[in-house]
C-alpha positions as CSV (number, residue, x, y, z in Angstrom):
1,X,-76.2,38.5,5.2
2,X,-74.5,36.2,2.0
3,X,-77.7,34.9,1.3
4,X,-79.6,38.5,1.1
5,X,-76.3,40.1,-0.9
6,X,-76.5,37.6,-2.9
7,X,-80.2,37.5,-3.9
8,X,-80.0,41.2,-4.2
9,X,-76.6,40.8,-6.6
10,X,-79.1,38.9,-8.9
11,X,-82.1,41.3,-8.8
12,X,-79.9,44.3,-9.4
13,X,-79.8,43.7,-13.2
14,X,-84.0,43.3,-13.2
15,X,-84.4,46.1,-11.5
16,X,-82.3,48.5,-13.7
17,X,-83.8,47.2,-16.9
18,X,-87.2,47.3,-15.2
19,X,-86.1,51.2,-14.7
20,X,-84.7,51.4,-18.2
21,X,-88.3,49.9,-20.0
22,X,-90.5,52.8,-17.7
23,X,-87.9,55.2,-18.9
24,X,-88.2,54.2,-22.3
25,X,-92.1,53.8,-22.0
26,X,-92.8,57.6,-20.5
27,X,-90.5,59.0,-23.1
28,X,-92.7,57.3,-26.3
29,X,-96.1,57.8,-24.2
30,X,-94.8,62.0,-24.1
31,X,-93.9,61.7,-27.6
32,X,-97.2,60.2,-28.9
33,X,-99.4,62.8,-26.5
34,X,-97.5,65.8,-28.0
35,X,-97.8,64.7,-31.5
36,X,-101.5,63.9,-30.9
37,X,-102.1,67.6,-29.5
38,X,-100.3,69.0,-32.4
39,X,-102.0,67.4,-34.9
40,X,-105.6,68.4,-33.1
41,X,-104.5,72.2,-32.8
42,X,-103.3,72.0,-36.8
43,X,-106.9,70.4,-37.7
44,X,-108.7,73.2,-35.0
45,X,-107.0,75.4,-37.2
46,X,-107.8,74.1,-40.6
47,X,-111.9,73.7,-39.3
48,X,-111.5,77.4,-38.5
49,X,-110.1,78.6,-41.6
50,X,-112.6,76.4,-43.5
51,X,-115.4,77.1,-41.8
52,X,-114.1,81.0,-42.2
53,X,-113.9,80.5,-45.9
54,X,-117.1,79.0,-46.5
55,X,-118.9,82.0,-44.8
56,X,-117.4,84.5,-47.5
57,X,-117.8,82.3,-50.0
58,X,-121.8,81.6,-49.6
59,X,-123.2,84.8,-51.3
60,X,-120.5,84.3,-54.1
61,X,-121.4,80.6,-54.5
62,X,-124.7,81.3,-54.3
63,X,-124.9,84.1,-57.2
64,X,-122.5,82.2,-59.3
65,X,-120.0,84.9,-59.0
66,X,-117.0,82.9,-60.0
67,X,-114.5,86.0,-59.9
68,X,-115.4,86.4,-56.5
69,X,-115.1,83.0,-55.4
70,X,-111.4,83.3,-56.9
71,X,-110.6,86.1,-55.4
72,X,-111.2,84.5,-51.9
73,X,-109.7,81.4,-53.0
74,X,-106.9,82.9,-54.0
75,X,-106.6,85.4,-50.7
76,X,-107.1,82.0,-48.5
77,X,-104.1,80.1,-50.3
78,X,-101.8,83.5,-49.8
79,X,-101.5,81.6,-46.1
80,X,-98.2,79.8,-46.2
81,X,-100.3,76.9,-43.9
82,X,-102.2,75.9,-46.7
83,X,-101.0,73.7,-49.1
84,X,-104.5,73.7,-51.4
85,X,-107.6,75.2,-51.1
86,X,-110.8,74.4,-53.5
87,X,-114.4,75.4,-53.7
88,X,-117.1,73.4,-55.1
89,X,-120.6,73.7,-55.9
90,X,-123.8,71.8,-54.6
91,X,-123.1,69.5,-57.7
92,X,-119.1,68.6,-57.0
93,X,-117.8,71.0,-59.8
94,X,-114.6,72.9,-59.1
95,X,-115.9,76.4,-58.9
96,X,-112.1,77.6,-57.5
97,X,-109.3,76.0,-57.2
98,X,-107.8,72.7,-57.6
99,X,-109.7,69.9,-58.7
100,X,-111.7,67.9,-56.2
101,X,-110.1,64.4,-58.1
102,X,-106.8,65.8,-57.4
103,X,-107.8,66.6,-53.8
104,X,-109.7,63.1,-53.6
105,X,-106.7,61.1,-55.3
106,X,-103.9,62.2,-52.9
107,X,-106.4,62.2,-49.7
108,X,-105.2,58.6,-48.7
109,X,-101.4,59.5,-48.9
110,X,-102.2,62.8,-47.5
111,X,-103.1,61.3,-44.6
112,X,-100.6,58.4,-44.1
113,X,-98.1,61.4,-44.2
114,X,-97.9,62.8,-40.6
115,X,-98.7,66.3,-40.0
116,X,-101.0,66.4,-43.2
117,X,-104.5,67.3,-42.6
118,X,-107.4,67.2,-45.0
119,X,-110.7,69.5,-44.0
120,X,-113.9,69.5,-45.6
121,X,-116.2,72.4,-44.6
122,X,-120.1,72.3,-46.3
123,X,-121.3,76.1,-47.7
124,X,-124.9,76.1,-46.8
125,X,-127.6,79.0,-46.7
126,X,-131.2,78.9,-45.2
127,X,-130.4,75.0,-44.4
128,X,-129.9,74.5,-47.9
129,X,-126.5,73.2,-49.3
130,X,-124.6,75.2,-51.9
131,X,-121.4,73.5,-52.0
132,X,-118.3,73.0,-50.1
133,X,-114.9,74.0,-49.5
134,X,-111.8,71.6,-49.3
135,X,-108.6,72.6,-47.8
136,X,-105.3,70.9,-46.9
137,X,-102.6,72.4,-44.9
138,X,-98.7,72.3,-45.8
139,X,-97.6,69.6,-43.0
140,X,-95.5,71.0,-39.9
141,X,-91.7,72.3,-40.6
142,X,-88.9,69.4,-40.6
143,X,-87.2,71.4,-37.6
144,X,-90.4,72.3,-35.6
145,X,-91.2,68.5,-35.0
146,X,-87.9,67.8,-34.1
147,X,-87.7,69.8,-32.1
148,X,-90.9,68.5,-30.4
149,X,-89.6,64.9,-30.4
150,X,-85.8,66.0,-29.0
151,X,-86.6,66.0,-25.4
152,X,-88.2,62.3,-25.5
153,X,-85.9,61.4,-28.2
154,X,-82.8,62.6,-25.7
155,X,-84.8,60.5,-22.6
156,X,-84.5,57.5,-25.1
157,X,-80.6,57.9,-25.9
158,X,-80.4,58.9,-22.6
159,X,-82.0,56.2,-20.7
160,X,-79.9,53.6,-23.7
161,X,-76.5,54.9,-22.5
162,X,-77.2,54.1,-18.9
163,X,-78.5,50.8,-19.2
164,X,-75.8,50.3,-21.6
165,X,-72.9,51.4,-19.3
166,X,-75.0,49.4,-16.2
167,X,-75.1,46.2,-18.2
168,X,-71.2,46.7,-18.8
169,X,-70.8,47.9,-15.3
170,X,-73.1,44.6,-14.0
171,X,-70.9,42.2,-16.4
172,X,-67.5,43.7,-14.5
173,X,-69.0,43.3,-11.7
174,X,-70.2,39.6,-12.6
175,X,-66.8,39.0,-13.3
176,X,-65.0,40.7,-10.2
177,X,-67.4,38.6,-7.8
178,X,-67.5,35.4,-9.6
179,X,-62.9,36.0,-9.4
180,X,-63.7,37.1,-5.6
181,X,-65.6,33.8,-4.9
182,X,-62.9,32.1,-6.4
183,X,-60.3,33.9,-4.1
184,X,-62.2,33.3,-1.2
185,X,-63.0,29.4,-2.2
186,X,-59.1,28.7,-2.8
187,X,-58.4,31.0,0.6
188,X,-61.0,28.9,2.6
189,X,-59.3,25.6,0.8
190,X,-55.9,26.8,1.7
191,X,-57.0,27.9,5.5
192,X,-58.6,24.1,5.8
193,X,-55.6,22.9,4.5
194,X,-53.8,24.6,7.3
195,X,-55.8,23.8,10.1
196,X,-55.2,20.3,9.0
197,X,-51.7,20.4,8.8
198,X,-51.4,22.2,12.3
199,X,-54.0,20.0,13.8
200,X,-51.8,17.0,12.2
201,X,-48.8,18.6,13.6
202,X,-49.8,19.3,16.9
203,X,-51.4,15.3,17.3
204,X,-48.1,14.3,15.6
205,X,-45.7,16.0,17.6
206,X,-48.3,14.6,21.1
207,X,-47.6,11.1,19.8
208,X,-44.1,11.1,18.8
209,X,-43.3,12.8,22.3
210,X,-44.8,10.0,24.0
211,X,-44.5,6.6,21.7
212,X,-40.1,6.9,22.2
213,X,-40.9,6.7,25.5
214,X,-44.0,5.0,26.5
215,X,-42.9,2.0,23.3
216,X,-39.3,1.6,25.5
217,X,-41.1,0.7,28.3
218,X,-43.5,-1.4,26.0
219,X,-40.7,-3.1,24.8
220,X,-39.7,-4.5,28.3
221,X,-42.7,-5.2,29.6
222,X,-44.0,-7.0,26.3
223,X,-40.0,-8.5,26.3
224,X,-40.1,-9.8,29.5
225,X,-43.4,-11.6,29.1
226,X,-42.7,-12.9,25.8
227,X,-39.4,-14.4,27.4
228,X,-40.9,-15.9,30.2
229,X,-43.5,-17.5,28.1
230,X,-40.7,-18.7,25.9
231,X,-38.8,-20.4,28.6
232,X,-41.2,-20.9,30.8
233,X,-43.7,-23.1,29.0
234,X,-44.3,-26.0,31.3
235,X,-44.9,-23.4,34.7
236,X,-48.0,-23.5,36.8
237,X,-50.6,-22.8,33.8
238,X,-52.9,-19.9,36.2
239,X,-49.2,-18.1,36.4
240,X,-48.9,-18.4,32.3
241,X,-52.4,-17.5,31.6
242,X,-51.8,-14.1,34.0
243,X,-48.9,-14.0,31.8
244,X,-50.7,-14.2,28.6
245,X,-53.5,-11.8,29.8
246,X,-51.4,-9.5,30.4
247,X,-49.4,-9.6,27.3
248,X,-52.5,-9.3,25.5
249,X,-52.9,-5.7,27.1
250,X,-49.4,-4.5,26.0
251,X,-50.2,-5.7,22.5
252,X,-53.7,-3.5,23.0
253,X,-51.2,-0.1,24.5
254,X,-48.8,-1.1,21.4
255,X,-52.0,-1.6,19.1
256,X,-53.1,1.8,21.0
257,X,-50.0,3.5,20.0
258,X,-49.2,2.5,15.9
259,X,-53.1,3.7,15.7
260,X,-52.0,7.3,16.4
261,X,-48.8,7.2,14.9
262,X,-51.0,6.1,11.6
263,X,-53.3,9.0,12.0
264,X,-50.4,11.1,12.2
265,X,-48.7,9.6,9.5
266,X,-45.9,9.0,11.1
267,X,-45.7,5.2,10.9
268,X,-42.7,4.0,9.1
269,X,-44.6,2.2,5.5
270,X,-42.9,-0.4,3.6
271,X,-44.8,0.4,0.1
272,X,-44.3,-1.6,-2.8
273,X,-46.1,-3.1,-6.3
274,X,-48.8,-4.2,-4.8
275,X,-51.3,-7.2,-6.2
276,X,-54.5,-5.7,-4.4
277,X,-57.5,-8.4,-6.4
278,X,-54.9,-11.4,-4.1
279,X,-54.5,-9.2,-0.8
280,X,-58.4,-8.8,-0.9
281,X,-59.7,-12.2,-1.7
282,X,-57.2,-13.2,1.6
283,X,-58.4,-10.8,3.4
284,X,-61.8,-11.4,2.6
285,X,-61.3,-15.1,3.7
286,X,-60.2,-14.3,6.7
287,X,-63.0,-11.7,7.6
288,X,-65.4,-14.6,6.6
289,X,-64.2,-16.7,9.4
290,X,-64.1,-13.7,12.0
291,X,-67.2,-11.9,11.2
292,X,-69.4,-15.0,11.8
293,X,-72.0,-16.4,10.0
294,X,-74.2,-13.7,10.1
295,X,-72.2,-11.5,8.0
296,X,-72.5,-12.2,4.3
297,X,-68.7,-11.0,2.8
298,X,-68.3,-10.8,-1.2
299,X,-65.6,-9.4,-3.7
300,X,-66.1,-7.4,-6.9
301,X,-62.8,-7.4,-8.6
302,X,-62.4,-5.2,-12.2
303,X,-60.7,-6.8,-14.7
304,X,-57.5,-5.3,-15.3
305,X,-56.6,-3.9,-12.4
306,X,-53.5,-1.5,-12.0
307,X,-51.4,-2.3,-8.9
308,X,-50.7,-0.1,-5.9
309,X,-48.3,1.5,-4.5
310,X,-49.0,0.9,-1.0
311,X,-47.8,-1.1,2.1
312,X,-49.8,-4.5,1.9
313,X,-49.4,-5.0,5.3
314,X,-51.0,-2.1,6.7
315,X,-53.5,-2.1,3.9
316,X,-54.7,-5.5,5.3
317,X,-54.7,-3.8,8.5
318,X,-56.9,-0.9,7.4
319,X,-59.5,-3.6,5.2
320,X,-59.4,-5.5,8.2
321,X,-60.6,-2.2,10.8
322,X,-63.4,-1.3,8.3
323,X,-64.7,-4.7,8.2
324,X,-65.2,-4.7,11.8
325,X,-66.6,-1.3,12.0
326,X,-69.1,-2.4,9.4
327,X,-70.1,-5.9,11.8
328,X,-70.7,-3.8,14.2
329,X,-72.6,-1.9,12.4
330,X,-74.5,-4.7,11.0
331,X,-76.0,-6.3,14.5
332,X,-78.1,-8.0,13.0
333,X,-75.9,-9.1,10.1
334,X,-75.4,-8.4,6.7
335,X,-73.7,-8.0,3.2
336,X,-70.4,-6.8,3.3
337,X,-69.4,-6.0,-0.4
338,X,-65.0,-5.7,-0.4
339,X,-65.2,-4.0,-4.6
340,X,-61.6,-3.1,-6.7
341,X,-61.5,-0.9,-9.8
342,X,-59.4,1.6,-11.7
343,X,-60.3,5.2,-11.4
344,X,-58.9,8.5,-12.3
345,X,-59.3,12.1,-10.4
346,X,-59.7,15.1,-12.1
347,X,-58.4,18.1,-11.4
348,X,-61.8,19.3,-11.0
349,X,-62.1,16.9,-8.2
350,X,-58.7,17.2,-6.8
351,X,-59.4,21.1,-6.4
352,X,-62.3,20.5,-4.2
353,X,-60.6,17.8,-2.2
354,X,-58.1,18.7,0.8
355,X,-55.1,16.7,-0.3
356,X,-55.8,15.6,-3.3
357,X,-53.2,14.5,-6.7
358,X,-55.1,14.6,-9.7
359,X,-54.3,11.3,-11.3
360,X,-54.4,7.3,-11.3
361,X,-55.2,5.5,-8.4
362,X,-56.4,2.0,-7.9
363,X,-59.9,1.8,-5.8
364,X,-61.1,-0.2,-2.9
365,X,-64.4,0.2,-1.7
366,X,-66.0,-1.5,1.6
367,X,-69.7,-1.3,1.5
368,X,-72.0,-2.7,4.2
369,X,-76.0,-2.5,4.8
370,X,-75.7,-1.5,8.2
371,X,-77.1,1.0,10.1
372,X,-75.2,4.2,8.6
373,X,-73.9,7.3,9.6
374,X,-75.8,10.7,9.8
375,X,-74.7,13.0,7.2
376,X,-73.0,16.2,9.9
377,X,-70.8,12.9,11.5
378,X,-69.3,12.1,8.1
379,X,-66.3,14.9,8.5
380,X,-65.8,13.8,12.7
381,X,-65.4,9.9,12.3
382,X,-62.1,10.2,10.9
383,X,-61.1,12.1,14.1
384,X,-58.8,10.2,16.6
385,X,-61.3,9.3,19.6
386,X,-64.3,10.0,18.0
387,X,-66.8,7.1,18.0
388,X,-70.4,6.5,17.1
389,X,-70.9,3.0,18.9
390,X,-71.5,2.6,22.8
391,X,-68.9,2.9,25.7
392,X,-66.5,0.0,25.6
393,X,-67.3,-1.1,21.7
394,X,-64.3,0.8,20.3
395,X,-61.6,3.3,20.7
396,X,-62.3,5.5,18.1
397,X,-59.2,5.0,16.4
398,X,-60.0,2.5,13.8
399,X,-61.0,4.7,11.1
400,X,-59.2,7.6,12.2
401,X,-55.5,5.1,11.7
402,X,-57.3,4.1,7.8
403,X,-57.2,7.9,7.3
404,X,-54.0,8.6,8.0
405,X,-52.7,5.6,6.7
406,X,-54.4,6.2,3.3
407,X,-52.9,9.9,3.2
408,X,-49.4,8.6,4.0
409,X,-49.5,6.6,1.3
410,X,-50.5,9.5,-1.0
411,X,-54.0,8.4,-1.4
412,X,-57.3,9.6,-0.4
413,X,-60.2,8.6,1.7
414,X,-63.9,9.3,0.8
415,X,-67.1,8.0,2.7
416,X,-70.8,7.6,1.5
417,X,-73.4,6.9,4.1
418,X,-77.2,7.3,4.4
419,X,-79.1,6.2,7.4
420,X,-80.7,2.9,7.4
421,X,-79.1,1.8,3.9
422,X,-75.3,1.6,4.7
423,X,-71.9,3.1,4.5
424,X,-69.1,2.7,2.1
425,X,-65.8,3.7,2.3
426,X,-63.8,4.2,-0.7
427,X,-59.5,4.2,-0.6
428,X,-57.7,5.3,-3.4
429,X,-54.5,4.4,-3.4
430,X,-51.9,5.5,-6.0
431,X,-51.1,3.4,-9.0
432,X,-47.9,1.7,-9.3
433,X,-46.2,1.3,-12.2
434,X,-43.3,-0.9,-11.5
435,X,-43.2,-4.1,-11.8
436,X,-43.4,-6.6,-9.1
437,X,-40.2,-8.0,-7.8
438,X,-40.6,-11.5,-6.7
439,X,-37.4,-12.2,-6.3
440,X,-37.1,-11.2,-2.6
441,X,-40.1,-12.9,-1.6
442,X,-38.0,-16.3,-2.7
443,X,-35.3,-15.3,-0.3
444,X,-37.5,-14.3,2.3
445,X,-36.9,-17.5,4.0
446,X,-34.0,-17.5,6.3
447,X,-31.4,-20.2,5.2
448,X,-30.4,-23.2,6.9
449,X,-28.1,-22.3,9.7
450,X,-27.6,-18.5,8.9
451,X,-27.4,-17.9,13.0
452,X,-24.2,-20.1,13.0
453,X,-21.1,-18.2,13.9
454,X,-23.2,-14.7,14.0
455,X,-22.1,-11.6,16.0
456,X,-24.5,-9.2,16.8
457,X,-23.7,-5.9,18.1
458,X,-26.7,-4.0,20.0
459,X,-26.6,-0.4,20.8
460,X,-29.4,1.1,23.1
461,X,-29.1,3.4,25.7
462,X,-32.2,1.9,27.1
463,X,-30.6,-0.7,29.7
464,X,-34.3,-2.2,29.9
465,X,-34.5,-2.7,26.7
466,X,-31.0,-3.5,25.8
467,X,-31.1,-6.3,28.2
468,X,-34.2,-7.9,26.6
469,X,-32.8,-7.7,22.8
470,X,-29.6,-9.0,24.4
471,X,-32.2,-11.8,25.8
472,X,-34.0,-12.5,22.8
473,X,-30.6,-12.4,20.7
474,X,-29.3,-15.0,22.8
475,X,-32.3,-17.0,23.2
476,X,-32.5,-16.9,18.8
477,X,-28.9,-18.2,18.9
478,X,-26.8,-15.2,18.2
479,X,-23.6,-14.0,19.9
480,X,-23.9,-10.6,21.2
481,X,-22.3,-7.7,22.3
482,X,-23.2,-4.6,23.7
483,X,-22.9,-0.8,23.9
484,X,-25.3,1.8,25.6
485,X,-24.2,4.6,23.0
486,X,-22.9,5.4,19.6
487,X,-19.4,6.4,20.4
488,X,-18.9,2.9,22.6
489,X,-20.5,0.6,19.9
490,X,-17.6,2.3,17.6
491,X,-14.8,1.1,19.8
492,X,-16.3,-2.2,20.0
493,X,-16.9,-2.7,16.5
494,X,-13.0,-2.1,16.2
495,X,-12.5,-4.5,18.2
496,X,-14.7,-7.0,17.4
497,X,-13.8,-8.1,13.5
498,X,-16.4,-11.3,13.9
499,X,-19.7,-8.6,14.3
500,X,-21.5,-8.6,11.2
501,X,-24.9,-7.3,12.4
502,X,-25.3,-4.4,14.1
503,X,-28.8,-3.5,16.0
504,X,-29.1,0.1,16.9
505,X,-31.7,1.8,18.4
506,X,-32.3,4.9,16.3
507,X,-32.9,8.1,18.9
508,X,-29.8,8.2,20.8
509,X,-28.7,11.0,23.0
510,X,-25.2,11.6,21.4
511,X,-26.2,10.8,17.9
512,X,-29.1,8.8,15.9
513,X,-28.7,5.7,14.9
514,X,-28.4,6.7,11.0
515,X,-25.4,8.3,11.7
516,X,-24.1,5.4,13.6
517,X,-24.7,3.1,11.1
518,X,-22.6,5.8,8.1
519,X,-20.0,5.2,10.0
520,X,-20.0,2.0,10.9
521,X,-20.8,0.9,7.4
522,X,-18.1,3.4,6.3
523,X,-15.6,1.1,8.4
524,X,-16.9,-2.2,7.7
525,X,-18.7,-2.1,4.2
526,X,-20.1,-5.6,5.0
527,X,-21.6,-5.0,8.0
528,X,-25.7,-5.8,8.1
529,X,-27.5,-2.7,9.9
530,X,-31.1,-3.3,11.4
531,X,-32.8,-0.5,13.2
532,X,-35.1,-0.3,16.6
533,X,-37.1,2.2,17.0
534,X,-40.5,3.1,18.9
535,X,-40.4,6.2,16.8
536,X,-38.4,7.8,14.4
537,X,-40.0,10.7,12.3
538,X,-36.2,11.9,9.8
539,X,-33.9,9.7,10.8
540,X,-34.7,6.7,8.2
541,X,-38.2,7.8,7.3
542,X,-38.8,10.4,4.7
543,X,-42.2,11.7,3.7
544,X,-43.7,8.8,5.8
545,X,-41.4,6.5,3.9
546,X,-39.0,3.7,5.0
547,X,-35.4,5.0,3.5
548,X,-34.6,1.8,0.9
549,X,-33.0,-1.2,1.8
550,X,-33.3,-0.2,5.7
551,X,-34.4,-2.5,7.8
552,X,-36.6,-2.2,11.0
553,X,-37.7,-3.8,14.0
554,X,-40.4,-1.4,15.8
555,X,-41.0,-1.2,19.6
556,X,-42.4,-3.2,20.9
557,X,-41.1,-6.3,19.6
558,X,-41.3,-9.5,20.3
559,X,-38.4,-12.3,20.2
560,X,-39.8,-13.9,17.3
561,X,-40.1,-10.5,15.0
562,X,-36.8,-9.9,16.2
563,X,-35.3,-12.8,14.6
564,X,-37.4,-12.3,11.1
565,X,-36.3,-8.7,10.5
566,X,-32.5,-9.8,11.5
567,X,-33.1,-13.2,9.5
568,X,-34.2,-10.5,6.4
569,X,-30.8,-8.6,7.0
570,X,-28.3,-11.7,6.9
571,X,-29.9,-12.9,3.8
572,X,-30.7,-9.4,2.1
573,X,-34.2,-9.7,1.6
């Protein structure tokens, strides 16, 4: 039905000035008849009272009584219709009347004038000519033609007014509809906007109710086997390589995990100043090695380019995701083009975006000459689980965890794809303006010996996982002690002076570990606070940011990350 309204919105206007023009058109062709008619009936009228004139006047013309001829002359022009009347003879001489010069002379303007008519009637007896009479009538009263030409002349003014108050009446209308598609645009904006956010919502609120949870028991089982591995190193090499394997799987569930927290955007992000031209050219070295030799990778870097505010880390992550997506894409190889720039979005763009900050961002598009993506998929690959390529090739989650990574970070996502040529996926990612602070990168480094003399105090009311930080903090060289709750890690810390680290587990049934940490800090200012956490959504992350200065280690973890978030702590990197 939108398509036909819509036509028939656009005719409308046509149609009434088609009306209009045939109004118009019969009201001039009326006009014209009826003046036509009454100029025939006013020259019937003129041949008739010529033609009456020139009878009477024959045996008068013909005797040469010139009295006579006057006398009819003179009774024809006592008719208020005529405006002159003159008789000549067989030779042109005025015989009564005005002369025929005078009749001649004015007979061109005569009849240009309308309603004038000129008649010339011969006097003739026994077939032979005497003379002839000329007569001219008055012209038709001022009023009577107007009134003649008022009822067309009304159709005209008439049919002016409506088309008039219709093309008024059509530009309101213009201008209501063209507001109302506006409305309903912004409302169908808004209503996408919502079904995004509920849709986010309802995936987010899925994932954090099982990544607490399913990363705890992560966290042992990844633990455990990282401990045994550890400690174990010279064991039957079939038992470590079962080991290994299955490590590698809780890496994958871990992997499986941070992939929906990122489309959820609910992983905790680190961001920074961010040089993207070095993060690139390192990434793009490494995805020259593990793309194989059939897969051609280049860089395109602008000169000048902005930095980003954006975790590096995961940005490597997501560059990473879409440059497998695009070998696998690519089977039989390819070009895979990694491009930077500077770009701005307009408001005009940002208004037809969901999501979108008019404003600065820095670019990075992956381009690759693979197979491509049909045009009604474009919206559903970004949708957790959705995948193009064949059972077992992917989980659907790669580009689904760039997305929500991307919007996070208070970016945007756009991809371009045509079958048979390629796809390219541009990030935006917002510019930074702050300088890049290098000095924590020097510290970075834990110093010589800074585990000596080091009490660690963990809180987790997980005993499984408890027991394996306790584990790993022993196995790093740390002192530790122990609490399974907020309220006993407090009476510890009072009794401990020597802890200088505490490592809390964040979700907590008596309290989170934020709150923990207040206090704790509030009684010992020098304390070192490093969270755990397999997800935390308020806690320490706000608007998918990691508060500043917080540190965190996220389930599952392994003994080594352990010690380089705890090592970052002690040294205030």
């Amino acid at each position: 039905m939108r398509p036909w309204r819509w036509r028939s919105d656009r005719a409308r206007p046509s149609l009434v000035l088609a009306s209009m023009a045939v109004l118009i058109a019969s009201s001039l062709t009326v006009a014209i008849y009826s003046e036509r008619q009454s100029i025939a009936q006013a020259r019937a009228a003129a041949a008739v009272q010529a033609r009456v004139l020139a009878d009477t006047v024959t045996a008068a013309l013909s005797f040469g009584d010139r009295a006579a001829l006057k006398e009819y002359v003179n009774a024809m022009r006592a008719n208020q219709q005529l405006d002159a009347v003159g008789v000549y003879d067989e030779h042109d001489r005025l015989v009564a009347g005005f002369t025929r010069s005078r009749l001649a002379s004015e007979l061109p303007h005569t009849m240009r004038a309308p309603g004038r008519i000129i008649v010339i009637a011969p006097v003739a007896q026994a077939g032979q000519r005497l003379g002839a009479v000329y007569l001219r009538d008055r012209g038709e009263p001022v009023g009577r033609t107007l009134s003649r030409y008022l009822a067309p002349g009304l159709l005209v003014v008439m049919a002016s007014l409506m088309f008039l108050v219709m093309t008024l009446d059509a530009q309101a209308l213009a201008r209501t509809n063209r507001a109302l598609g506006t409305q309903i645009a912004e409302r169908e904006k808004a209503e996408a906007a919502l079904r995004q956010s509920q849709k986010m919502d309802a995936i987010g609120r899925l994932t954090g109710g099982i990544a607490h949870d399913f990363n705890n028991m992560l966290a042992i089982i990844l633990g455990s086997l990282d401990l045994l591995l550890r400690r174990y190193a010279q064991a039957d090499p079939k038992m470590l390589r079962f080991a290994r394997e299955a490590m590698e799987a809780a890496n994958r569930a871990a992997d499986l995990t941070r992939r929906l927290l990122a489309f959820s955007r609910l992983q905790p992000l680190r961001p920074t100043s961010a040089d993207i031209v070095t993060a690139v050219n390192r990434i793009a070295e490494l995805l020259r090695r593990a793309l194989g030799e059939g897969v051609i990778v280049e860089t395109v870097s602008a000169g000048g380019l902005w930095r980003a505010h954006v975790d590096l880390s995961q940005l490597e992550t997501a560059i990473v995701n879409l440059g497998i997506n695009a070998r696998d894409a690519m089977p039989r190889g390819g070009k895979l083009t990694i491009e930077t720039a500077n770009t701005y979005l307009d408001r005009a763009y940002a208004e037809e975006e969901l999501e979108v900050t008019p404003g600065q961002y820095v670019m990075v598009a992956i381009t690759d000459t693979g197979t491509g993506i049909a045009a009604d998929l474009i919206d559903k690959v970004i949708e957790p689980f959705f995948t193009t390529k064949p059972p077992g090739m992917g989980t659907g989650l790669g580009l689904s965890q760039v997305h929500g990574f991307t919007k996070q970070s208070g970016g945007h996502l756009r991809i371009y794809s045509e079958i048979g040529v390629g796809t390219t996926v541009k990030l935006y990612l917002p510019r930074s303006l702050a300088e890049i602070d290098r000095t924590k990168a020097a510290e970075a480094a834990p110093a010589a010996g800074c585990r000596r003399d080091v009490t660690v105090l963990v809180v987790e009311d997980e005993a499984g996982v408890r027991e394996f930080a306790i584990e790993a903090l022993t196995e790093l060289g740390f002192d530790v002690v122990w609490a399974d709750g907020p309220s006993g890690a407090l009476e510890l810390l009072d009794a401990h002076p020597e802890v200088s680290l505490l490592l809390t587990d964040v979700i907590m049934p008596e309290t989170n570990g934020r709150v923990l940490a207040e206090e704790a800090l509030r009684r010992r200012p020098s304390l070192r606070v490093v969270f755990m956490t397999g997800y935390t959504r308020n806690a320490i992350i706000h608007n998918g940011t990691l508060d500043a200065d917080t540190h965190l280690v996220t389930k599952p973890f392994t003994v080594a990350g352990l010690g380089a978030e705890l090592d970052a702590a002690l040294t205030g990197a």
